[in-house]
MMTF fields as JSON, N, C-alpha, C and O atoms, coordinates in Angstrom:
{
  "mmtfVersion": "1.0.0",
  "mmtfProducer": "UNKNOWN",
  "numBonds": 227,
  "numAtoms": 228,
  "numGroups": 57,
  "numChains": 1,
  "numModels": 1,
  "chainsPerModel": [1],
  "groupsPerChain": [57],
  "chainIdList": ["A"],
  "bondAtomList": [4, 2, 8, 6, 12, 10, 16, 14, 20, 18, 24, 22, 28, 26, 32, 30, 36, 34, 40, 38, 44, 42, 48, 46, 52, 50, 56, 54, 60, 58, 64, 62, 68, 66, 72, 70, 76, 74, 80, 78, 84, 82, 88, 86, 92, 90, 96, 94, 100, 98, 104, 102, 108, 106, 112, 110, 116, 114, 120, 118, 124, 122, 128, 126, 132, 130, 136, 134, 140, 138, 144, 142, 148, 146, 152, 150, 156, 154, 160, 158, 164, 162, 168, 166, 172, 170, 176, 174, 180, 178, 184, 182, 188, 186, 192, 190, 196, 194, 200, 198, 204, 202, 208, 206, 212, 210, 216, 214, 220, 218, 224, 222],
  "bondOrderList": [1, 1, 1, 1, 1, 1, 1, 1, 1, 1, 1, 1, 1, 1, 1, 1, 1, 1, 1, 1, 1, 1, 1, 1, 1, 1, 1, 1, 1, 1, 1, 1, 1, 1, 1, 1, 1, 1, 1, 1, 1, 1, 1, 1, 1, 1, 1, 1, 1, 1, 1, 1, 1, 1, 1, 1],
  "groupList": [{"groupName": "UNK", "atomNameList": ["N", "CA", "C", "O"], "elementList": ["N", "C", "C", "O"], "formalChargeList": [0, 0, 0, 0], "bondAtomList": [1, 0, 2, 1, 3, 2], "bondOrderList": [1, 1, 2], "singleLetterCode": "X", "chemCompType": "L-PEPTIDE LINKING"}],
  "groupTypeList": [0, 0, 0, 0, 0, 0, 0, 0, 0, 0, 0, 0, 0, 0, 0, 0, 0, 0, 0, 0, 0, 0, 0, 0, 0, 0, 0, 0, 0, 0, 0, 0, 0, 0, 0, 0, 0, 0, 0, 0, 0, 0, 0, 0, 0, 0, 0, 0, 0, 0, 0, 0, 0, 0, 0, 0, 0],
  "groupIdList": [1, 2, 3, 4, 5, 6, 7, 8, 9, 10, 11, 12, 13, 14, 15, 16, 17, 18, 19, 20, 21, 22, 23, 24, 25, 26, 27, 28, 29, 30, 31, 32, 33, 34, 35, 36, 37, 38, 39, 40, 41, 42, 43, 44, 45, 46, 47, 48, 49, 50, 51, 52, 53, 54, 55, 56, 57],
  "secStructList": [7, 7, 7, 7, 7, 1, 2, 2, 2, 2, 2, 2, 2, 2, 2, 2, 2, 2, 6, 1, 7, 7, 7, 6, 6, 2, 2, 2, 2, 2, 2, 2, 2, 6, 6, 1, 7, 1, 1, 1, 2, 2, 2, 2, 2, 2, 2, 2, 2, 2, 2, 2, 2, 1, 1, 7, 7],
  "xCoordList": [-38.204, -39.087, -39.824, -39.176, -41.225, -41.929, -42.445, -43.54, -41.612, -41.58, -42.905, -42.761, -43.942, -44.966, -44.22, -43.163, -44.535, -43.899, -45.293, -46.056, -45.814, -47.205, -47.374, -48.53, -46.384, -46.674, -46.388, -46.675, -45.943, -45.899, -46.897, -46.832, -47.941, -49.319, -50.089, -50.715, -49.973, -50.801, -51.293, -52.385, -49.977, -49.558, -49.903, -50.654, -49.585, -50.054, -51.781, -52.536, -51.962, -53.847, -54.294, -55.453, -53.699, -54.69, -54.693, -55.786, -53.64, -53.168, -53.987, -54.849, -54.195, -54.763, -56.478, -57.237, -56.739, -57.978, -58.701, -59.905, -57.911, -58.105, -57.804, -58.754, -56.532, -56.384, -56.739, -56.847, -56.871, -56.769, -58.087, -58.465, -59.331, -60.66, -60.945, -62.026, -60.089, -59.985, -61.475, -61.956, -61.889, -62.255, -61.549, -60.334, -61.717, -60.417, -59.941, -58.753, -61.078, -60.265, -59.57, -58.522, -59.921, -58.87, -57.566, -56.563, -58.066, -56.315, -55.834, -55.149, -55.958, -55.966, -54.692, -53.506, -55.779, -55.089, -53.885, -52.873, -54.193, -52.681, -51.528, -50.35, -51.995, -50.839, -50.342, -49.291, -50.657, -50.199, -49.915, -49.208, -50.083, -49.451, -48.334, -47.421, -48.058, -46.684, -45.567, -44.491, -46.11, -45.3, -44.923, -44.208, -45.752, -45.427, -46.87, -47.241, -47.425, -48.472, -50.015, -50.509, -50.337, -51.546, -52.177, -52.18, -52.593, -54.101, -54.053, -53.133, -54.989, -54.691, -55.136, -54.577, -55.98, -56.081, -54.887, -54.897, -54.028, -52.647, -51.86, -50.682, -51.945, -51.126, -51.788, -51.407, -52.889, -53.776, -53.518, -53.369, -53.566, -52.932, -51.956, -51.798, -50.917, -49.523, -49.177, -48.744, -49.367, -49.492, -50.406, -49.614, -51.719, -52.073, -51.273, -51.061, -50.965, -50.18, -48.88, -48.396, -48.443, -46.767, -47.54, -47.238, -48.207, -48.974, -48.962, -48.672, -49.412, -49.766, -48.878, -49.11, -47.919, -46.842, -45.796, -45.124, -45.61, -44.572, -43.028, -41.911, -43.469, -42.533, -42.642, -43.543, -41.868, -41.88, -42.668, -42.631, -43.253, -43.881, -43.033, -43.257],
  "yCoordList": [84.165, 83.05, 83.355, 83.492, 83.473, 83.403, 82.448, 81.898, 82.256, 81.321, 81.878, 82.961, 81.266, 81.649, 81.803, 81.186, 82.296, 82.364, 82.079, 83.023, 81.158, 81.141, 81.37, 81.314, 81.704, 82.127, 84.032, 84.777, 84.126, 85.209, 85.879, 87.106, 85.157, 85.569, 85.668, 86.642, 84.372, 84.391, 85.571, 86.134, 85.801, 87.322, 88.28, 89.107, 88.457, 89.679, 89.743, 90.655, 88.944, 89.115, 88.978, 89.351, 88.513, 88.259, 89.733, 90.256, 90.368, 92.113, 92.671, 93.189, 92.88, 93.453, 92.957, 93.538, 92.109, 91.631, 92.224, 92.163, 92.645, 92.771, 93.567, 94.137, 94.273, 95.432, 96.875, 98.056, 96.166, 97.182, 97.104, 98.106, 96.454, 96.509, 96.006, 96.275, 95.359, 94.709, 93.538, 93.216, 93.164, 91.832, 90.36, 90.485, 89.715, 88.794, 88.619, 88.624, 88.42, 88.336, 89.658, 89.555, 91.145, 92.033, 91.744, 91.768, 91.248, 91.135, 89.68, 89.07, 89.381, 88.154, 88.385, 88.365, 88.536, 90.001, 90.779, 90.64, 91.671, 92.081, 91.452, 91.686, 90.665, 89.383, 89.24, 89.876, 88.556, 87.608, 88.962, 88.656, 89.762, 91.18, 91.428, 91.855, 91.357, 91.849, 90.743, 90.912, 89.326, 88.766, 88.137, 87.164, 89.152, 89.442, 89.111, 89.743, 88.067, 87.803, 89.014, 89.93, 88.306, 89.343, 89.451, 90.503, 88.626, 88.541, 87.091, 86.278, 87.087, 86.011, 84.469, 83.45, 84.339, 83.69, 82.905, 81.746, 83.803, 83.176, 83.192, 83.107, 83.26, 82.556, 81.516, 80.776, 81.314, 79.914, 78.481, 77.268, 79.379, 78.207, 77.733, 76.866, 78.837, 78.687, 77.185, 76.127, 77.277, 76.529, 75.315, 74.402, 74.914, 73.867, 73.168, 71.959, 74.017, 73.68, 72.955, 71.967, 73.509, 72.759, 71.288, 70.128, 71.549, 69.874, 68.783, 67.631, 69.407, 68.435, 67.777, 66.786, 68.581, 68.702, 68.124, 67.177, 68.453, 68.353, 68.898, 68.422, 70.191, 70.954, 72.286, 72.547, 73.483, 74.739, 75.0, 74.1, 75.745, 76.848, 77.214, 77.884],
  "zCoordList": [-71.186, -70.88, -69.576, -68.538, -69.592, -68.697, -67.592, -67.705, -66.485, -65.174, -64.208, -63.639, -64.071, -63.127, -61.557, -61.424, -60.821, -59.382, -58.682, -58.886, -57.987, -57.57, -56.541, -56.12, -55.735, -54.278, -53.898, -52.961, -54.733, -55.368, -56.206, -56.284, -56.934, -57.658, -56.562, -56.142, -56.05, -54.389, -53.83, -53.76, -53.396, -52.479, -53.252, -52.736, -54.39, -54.746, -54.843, -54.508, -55.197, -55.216, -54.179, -54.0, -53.324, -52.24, -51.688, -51.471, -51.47, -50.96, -51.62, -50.91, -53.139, -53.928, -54.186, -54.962, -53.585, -53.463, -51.871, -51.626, -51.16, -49.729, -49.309, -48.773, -49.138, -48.806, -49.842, -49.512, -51.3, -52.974, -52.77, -53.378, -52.202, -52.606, -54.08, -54.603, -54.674, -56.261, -56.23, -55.143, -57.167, -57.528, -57.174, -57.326, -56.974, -57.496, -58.633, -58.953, -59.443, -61.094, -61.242, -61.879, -60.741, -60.757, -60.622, -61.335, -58.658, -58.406, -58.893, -58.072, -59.465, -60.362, -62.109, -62.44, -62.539, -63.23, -63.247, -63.934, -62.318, -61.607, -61.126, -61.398, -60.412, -60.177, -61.234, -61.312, -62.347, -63.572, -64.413, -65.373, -64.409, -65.06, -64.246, -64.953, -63.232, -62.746, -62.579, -62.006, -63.311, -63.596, -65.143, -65.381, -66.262, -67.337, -68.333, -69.322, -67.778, -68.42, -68.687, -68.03, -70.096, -70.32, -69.041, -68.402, -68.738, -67.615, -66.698, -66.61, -66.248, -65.087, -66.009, -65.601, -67.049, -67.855, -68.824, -69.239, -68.989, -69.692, -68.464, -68.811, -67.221, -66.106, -66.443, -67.35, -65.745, -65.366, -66.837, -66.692, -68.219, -68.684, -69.284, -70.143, -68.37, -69.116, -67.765, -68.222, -66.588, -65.499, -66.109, -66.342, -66.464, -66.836, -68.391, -68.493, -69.327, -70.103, -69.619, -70.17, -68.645, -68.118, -67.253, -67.53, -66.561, -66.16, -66.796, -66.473, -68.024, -69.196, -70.419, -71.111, -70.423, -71.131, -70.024, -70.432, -68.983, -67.948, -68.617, -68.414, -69.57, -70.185, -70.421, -71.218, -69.891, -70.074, -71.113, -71.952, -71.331, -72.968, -73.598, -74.606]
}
C-alpha cells in the first residue's frame, strides 16, 4: 500500500529542482517515483482522492 510521505516529496524536489537543475515537474516526478508512484500526477491524486474520500486508496 502506497502512503504519500509529503515532506519527504517536498525535499526531494525541491533538492532535485535546485541543486539537480530539474524542472519542477521533473523533480516532481522524481519525488513521487521514489516513493513508488508513476509520476507526480498519481501522487497529486492519490492525496486529493484521500481528501475526498477521507480513506486510504
Amino acid at each position: 500500500m502506497l502512503i504519500p510521505d509529503i515532506d519527504a516529496f517536498e525535499e526531494r524536489a525541491a533538492i532535485a529542482e535546485f541543486d539537480g537543475g530539474l524542472s519542477r515537474r521533473a523533480a516532481e516526478d522524481l519525488a513521487a517515483q521514489a516513493q513508488g508512484f508513476a509520476n507526480a500526477d498519481a501522487y497529486w491524486q492519490w492525496l486529493a482522492d484521500y481528501v475526498v474520500t477521507r480513506k486510504i486508496p
